[in-house]
C-alpha positions, 0 to 999 in steps of 0.5 A, a space after each residue: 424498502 431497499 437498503 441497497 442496490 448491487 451494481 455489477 461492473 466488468 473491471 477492465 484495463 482500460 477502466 483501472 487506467 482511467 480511474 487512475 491519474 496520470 503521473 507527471 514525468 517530473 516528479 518524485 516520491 514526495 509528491 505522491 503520497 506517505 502511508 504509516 502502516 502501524 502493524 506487526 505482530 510477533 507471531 505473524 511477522 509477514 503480514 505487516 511487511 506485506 500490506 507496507 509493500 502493497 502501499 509502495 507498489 499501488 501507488 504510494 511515495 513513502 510507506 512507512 512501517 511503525 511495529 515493535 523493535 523485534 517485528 523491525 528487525 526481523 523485516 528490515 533484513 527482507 525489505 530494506 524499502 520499508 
């Protein structure tokens, strides 16, 4: 019995823009979306700061970064947009 089937596609531009909607020339962050990115860890203080900052350039209005107070301080002084 097949559990699966492997189906291999070439990742092209064209296809990544196809698969994408179109944003509309007037619109604003609202409209496209929140993400809360509950992360961070004191001894790993990057990680949780760069998954927020993939969520903003993939596509995200608002990327909101939840941690402890300590984790917050220390990355709000590199990325002011979380």
């Amino acid at each position: 019995m097949i559990l699966f089937k492997l189906i291999m596609i070439d990742i092209t531009k064209n296809l990544i823009i196809n698969l994408l909607p179109e944003r509309k020339l007037n619109s604003n962050k609202g409209d496209y979306g929140k993400v809360l990115n509950i992360v961070g860890s004191e001894k790993y203080l990057g990680a949780g700061m760069l998954t927020s900052i993939a969520s903003l350039k993939s596509g995200a209005g608002y990327s909101i970064f939840c941690s402890s107070e300590n984790v917050i301080n220390n990355i709000k002084n590199f990325s002011p947009d979380l």
